[in-house]
GUTORBA-65276 format. One record per residue: x, y, z of N, C-alpha, C in turn. Coordinates in steps of 0.02 Angstrom, whole numbers. Example, Ala and Ser with C-alpha at 12.3 -4.5 7.8 and 13.67 -1.06 7.14 Angstrom:
BEGIN
PT/660/-284/390/615/-225/390/660/-165/390;
PT/642/-112/354/684/-53/357/645/2/394;
This chain:
BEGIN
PT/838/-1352/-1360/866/-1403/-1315/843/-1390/-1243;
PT/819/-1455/-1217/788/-1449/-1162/877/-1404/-1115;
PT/855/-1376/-1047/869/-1341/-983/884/-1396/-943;
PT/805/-1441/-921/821/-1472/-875/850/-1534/-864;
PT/884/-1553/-796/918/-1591/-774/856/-1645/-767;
PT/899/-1715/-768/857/-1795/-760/810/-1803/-692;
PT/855/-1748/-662/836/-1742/-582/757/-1716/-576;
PT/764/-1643/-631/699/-1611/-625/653/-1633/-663;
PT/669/-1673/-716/605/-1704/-744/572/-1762/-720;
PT/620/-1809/-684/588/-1852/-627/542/-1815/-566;
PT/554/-1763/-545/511/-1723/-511/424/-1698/-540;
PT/449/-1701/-577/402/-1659/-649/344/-1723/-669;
PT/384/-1774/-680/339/-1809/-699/291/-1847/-625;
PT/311/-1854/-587/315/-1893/-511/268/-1820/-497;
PT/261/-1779/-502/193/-1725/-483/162/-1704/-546;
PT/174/-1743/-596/99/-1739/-647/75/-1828/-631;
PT/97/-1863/-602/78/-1938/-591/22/-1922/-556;
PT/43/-1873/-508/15/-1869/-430/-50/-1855/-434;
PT/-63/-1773/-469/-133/-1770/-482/-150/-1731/-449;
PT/-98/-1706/-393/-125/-1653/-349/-95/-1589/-374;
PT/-110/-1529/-346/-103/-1447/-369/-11/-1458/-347;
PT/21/-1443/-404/95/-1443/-391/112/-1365/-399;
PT/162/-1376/-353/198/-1290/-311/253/-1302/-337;
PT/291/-1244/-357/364/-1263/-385/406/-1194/-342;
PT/460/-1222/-321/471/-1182/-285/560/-1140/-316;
PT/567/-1082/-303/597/-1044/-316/663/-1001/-299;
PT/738/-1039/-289/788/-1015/-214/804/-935/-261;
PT/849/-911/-231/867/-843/-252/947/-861/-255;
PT/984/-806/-216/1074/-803/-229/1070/-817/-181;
PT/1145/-873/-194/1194/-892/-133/1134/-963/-90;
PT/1101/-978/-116/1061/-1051/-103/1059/-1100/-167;
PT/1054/-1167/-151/1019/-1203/-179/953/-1212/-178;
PT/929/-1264/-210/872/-1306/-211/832/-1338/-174;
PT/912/-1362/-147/901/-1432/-76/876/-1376/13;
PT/879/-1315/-13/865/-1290/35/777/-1270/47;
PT/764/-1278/6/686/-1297/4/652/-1349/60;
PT/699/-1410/64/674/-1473/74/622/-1473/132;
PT/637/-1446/208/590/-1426/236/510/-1392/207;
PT/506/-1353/167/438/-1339/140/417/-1389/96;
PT/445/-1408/54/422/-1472/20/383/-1511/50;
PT/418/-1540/114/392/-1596/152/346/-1576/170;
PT/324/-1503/199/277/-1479/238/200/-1464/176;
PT/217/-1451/122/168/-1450/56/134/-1500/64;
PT/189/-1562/24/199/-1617/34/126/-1657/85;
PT/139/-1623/126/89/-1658/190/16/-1645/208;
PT/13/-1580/170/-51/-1529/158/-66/-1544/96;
PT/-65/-1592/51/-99/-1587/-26/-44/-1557/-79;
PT/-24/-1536/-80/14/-1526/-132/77/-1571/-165;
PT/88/-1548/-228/137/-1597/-254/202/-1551/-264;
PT/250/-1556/-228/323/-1500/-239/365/-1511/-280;
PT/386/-1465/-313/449/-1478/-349/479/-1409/-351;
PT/572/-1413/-356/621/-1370/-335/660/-1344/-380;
PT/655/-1324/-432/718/-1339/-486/775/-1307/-456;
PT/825/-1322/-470/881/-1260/-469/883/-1203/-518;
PT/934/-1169/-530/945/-1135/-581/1001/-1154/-635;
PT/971/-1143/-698/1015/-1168/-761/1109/-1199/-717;
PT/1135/-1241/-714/1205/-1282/-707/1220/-1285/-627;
PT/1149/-1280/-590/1172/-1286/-519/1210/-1344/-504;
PT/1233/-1361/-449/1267/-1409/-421/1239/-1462/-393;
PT/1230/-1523/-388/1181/-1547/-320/1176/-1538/-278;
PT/1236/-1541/-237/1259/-1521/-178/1269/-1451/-142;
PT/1280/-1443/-72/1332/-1365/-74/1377/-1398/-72;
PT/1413/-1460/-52/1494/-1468/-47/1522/-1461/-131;
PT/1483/-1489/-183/1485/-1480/-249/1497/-1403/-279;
PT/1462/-1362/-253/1461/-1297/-256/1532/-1286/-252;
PT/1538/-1298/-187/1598/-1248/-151/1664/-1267/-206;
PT/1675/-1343/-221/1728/-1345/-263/1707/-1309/-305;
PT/1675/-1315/-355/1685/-1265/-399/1627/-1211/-430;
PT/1643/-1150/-405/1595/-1102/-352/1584/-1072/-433;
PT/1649/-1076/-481/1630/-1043/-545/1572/-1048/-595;
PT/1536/-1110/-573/1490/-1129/-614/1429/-1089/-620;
PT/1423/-1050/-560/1365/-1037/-527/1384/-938/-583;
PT/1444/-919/-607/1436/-857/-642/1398/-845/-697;
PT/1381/-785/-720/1338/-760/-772/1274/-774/-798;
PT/1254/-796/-743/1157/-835/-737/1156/-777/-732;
PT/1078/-751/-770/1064/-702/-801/970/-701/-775;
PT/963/-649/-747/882/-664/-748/837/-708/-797;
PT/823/-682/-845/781/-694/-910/803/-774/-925;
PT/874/-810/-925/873/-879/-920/868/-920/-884;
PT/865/-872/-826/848/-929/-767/778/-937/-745;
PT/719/-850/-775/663/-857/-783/632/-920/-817;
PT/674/-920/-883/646/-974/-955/659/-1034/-948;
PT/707/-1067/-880/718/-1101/-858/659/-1131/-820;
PT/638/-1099/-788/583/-1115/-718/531/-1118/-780;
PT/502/-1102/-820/450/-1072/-861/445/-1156/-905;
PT/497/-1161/-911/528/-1225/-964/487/-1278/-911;
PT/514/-1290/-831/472/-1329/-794/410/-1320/-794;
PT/380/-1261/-779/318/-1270/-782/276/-1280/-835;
PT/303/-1270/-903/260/-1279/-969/253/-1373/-955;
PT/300/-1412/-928/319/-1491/-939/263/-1514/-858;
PT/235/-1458/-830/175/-1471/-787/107/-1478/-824;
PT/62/-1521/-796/-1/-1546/-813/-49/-1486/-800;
PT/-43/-1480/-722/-73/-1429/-697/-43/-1348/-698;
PT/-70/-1331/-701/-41/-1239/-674/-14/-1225/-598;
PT/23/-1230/-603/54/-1223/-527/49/-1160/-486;
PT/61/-1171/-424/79/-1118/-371/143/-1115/-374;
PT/176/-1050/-355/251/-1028/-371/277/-999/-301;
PT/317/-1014/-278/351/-977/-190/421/-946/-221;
PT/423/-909/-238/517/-877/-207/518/-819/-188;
PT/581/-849/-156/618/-810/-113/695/-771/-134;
PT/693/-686/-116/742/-628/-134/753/-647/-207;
PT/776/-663/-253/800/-671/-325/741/-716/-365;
PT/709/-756/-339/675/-822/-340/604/-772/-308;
PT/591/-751/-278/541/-710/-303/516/-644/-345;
PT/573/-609/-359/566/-587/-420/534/-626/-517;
PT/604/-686/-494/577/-716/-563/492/-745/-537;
PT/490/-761/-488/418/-786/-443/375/-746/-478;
PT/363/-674/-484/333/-622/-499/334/-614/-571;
PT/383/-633/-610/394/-629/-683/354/-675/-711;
PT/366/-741/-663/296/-796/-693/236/-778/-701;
PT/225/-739/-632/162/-704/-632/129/-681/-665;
PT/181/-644/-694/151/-593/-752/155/-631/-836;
PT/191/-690/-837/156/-703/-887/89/-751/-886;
PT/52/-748/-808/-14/-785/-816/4/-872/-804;
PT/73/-904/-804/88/-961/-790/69/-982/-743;
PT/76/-980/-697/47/-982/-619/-6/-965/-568;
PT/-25/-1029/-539/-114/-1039/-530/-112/-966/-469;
PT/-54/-972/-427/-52/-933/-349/14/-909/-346;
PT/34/-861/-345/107/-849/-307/120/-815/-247;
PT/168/-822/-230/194/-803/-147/265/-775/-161;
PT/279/-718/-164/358/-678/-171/390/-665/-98;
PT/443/-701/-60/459/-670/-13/496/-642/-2;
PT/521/-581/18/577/-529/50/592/-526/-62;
PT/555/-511/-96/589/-533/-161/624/-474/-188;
PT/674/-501/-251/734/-424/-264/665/-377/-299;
PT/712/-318/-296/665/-272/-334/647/-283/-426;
PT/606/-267/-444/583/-265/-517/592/-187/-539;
PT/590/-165/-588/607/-114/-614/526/-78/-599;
PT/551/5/-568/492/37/-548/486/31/-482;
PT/516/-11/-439/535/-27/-350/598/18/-350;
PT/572/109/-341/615/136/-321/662/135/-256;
PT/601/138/-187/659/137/-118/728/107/-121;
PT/787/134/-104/861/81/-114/880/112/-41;
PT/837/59/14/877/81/86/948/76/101;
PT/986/128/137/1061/98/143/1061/35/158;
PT/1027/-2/222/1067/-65/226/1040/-123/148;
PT/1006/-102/115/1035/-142/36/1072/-137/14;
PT/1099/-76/6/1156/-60/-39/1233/-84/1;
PT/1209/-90/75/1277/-127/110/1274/-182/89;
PT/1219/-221/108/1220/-301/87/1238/-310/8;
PT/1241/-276/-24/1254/-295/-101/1315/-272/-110;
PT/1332/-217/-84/1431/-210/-83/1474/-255/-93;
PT/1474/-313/-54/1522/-372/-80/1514/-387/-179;
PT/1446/-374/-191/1467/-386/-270/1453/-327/-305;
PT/1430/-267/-283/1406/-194/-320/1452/-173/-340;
PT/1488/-170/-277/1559/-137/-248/1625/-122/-317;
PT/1608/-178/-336/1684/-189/-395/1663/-238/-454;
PT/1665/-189/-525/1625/-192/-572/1621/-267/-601;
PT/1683/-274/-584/1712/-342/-622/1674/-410/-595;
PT/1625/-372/-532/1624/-448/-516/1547/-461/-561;
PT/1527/-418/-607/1492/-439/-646/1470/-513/-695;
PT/1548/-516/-698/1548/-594/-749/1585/-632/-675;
PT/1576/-626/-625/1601/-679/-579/1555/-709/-527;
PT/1570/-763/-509/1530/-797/-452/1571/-761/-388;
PT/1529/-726/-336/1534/-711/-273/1520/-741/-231;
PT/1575/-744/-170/1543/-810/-127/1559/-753/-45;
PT/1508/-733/8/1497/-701/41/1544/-718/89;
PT/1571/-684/154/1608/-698/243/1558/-717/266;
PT/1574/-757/311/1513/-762/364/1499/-695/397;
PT/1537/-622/414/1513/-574/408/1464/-536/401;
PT/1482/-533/312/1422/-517/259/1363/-551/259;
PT/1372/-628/268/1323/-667/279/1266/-658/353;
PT/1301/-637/380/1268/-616/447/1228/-562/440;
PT/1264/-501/421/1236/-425/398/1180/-437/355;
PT/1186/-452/310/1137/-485/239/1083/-518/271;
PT/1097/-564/294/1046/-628/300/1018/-642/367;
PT/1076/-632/416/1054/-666/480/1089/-614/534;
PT/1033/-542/523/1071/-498/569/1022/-506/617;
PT/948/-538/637/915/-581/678/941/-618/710;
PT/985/-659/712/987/-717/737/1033/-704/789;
PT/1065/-771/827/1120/-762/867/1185/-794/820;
PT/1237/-783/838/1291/-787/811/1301/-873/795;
PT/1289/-911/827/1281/-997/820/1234/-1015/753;
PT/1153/-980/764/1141/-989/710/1167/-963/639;
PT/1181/-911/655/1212/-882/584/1236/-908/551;
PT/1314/-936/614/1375/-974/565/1348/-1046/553;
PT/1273/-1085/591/1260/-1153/549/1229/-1127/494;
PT/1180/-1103/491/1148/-1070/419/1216/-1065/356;
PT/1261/-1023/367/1319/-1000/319/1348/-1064/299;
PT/1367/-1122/347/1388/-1167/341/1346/-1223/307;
PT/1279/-1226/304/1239/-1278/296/1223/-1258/243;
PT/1215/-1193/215/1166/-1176/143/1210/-1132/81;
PT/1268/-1087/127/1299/-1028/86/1335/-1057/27;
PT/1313/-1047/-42/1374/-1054/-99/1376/-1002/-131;
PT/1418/-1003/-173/1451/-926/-225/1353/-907/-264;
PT/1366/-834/-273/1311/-826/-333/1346/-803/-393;
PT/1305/-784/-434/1315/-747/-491/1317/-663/-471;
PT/1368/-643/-498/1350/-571/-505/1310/-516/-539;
PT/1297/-551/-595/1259/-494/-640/1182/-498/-615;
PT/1131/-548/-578/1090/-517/-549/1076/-452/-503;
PT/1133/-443/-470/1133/-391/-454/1141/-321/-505;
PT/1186/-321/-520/1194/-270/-584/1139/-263/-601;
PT/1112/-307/-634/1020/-330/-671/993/-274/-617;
PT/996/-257/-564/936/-267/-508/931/-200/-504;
PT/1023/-160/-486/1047/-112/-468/1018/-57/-543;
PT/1034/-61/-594/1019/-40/-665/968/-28/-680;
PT/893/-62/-651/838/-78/-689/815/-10/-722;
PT/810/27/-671/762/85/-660/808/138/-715;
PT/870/125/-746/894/173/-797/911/116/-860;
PT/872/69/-869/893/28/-928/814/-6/-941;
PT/794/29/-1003/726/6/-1020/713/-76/-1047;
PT/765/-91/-1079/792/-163/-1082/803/-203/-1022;
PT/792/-190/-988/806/-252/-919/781/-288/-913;
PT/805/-371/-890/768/-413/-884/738/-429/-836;
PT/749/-359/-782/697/-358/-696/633/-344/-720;
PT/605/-327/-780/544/-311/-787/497/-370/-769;
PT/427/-339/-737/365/-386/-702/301/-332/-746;
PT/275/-394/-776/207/-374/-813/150/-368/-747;
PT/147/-308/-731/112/-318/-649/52/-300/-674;
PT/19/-298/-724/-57/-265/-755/-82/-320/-792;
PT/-35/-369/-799/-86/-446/-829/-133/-466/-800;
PT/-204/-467/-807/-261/-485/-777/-263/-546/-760;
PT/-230/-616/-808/-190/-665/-789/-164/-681/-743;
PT/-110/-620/-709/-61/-633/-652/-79/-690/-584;
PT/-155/-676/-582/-192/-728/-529/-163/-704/-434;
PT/-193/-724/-401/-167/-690/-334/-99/-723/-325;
PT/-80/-649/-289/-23/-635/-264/18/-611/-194;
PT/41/-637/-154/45/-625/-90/119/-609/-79;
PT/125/-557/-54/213/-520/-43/206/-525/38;
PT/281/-553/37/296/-564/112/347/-535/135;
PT/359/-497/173/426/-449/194/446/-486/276;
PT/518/-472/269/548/-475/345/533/-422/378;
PT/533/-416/419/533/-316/470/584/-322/452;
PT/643/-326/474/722/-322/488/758/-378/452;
PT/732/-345/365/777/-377/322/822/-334/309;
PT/884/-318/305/935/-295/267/935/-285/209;
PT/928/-346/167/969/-360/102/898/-335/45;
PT/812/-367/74/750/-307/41/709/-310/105;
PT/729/-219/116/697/-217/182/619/-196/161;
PT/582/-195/225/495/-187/197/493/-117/148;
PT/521/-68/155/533/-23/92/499/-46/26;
PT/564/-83/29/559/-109/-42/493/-176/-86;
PT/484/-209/0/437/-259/-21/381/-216/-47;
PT/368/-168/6/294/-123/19/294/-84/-56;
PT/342/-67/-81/331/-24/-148/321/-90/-216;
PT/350/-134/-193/318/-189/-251/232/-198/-237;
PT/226/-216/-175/149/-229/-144/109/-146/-197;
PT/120/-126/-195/84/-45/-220/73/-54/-298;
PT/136/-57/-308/142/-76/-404/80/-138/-408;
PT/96/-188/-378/71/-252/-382/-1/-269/-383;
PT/-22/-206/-331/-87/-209/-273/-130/-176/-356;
PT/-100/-142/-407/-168/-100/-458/-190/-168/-520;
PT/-154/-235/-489/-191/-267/-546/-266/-307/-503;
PT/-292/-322/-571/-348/-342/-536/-370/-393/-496;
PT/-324/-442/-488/-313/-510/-451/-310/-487/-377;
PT/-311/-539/-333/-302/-522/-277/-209/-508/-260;
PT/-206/-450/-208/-132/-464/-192/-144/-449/-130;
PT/-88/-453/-82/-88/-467/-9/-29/-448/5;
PT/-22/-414/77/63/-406/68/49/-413/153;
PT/92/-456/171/114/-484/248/193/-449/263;
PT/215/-413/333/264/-423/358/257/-450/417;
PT/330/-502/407/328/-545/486/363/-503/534;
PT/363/-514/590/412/-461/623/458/-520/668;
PT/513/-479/660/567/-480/699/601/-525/660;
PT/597/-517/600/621/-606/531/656/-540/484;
PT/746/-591/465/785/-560/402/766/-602/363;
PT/815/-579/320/845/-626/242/823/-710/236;
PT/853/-696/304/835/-788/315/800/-813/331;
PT/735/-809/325/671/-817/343/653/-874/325;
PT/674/-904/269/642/-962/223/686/-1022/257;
PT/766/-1006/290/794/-1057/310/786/-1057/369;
PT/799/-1009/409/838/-1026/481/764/-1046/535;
PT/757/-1058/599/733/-1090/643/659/-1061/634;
PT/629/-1013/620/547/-996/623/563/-993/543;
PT/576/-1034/519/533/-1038/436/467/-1061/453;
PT/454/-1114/489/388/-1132/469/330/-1075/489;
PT/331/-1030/522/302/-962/515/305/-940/480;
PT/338/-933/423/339/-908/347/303/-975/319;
PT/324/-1021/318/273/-1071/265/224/-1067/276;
PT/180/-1082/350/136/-1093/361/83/-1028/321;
PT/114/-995/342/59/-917/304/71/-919/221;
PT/131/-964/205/117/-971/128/73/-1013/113;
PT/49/-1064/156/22/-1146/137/-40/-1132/152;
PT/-94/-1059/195/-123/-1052/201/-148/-986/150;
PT/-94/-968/119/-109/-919/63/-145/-970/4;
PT/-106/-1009/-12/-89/-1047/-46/-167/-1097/-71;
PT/-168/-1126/-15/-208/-1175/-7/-283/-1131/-20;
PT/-318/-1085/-11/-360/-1046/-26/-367/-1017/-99;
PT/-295/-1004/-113/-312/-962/-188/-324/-1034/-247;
PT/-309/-1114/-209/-301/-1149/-252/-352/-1196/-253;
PT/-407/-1184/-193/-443/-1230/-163/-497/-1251/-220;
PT/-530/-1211/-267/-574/-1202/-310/-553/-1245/-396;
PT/-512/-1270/-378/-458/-1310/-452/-471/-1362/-472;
């Protein structure tokens, strides 16, 4: 039984109409879909054909979210991978892949099974074998590490945490519009997933990083991310960097968590759309 929503197969089909190289793009925890929409447009305008899925029972909305925040529990890596995977098999073309913290991990999982023409992972969670665990990760993940139970629960962050986490860059105005404009509950067991990998040979954080398939790959780190600071990007970049495809690893400086939303995203797109547009130019 099909995954996707009416929403995403109208997308799906409306960029196999198109004809041009379609990018599918990838949110992580505590975002939607709709938070994409800025890069879309900006693809969008450069040749490409975008599409966003959510993850398996998202909401449309965030006001949708917020009522009922429960929906968003026990999304599980590996179905929300087979989810995205499900979109791209119902693509014409082989796509380019962007995500971001959670959404570039599974970003990277596509990778490795050879699905994807180009990918771009930004600030993305760790994969199993991404030893570094800087303190300020393990702060930012406290709200759901913290207390076991919140395993089978949807977590929904303070503007606080949200600040610490995401937008310890910014000034306090932006923070709380960001929190307000994009923040809904996540799932908890990605984390668990994330926290575990490296003592559970079964995990579904695993990244086939030696598929000759994988095709280029470009890791993008914040300087002054919190939640995956360059640590952690830089030790994926290493794992990543021994397959034979091209990989690339960019840090922006003076950019958190929130890189993909708040006011200099398009300094993050732009260096994706120029990653992008090169590894795909030859198609």
């Amino acid at each position: 039984m099909s995954t996707l929503t009416d929403t995403e197969i109208s997308e799906i089909e409306k960029a196999n109409a198109s004809g041009l190289q379609p990018v599918v793009f990838i949110h992580g925890l505590w975002l939607l879909s709709s938070s994409w929409a800025p890069w879309r447009a900006l693809f969008e305008e450069n040749g490409f054909s975008a599409i966003a899925p959510g993850w398996p029972d998202d909401p449309e909305s965030v006001e949708e979210a917020r009522k009922d925040p429960d929906v968003f529990a026990h999304k599980m890596v590996k179905q929300v991978t087979d989810h995205y995977l499900e979109a791209i098999d119902a693509l014409t073309l082989a796509p380019a892949v962007v995500g971001h913290s959670f959404g570039g991990l599974i970003a990277q999982k596509i990778a490795g099974t050879g699905a994807s023409e180009a990918t771009v992972a930004i600030d993305p969670a760790p994969f199993q074998g991404v030893l570094p665990l800087p303190v300020s990760s393990l702060k930012s993940s406290a709200p759901v590490l913290a207390n076991p139970l919140n395993f089978g629960k949807a977590v929904a962050l303070t503007l606080e945490q949200f600040t610490f986490g995401w937008a310890n860059n910014l000034d306090a105005a932006e923070a709380e519009e960001l929190y307000t404009k994009y923040h809904v509950a996540a799932s908890g067991v990605p984390l668990f997933q994330a926290a575990t990998a490296n003592f559970n040979p079964f995990t579904e954080t695993k990244v086939d990083s030696k598929n000759p398939a994988r095709g280029p790959l470009l890791i993008i780190a914040g300087e002054r991310d919190n939640t995956v600071p360059p640590a952690m990007t830089e030790a994926a970049y290493k794992i990543q960097s021994k397959n034979p495809g091209t990989t690339e690893y960019l840090v922006i400086p003076g950019r958190g968590h929130s890189l993909t939303i708040d006011s200099g995203w398009k300094e993050v797109a732009d260096e994706t759309l120029v990653f992008l547009t090169k590894q795909t130019a030859n198609d």
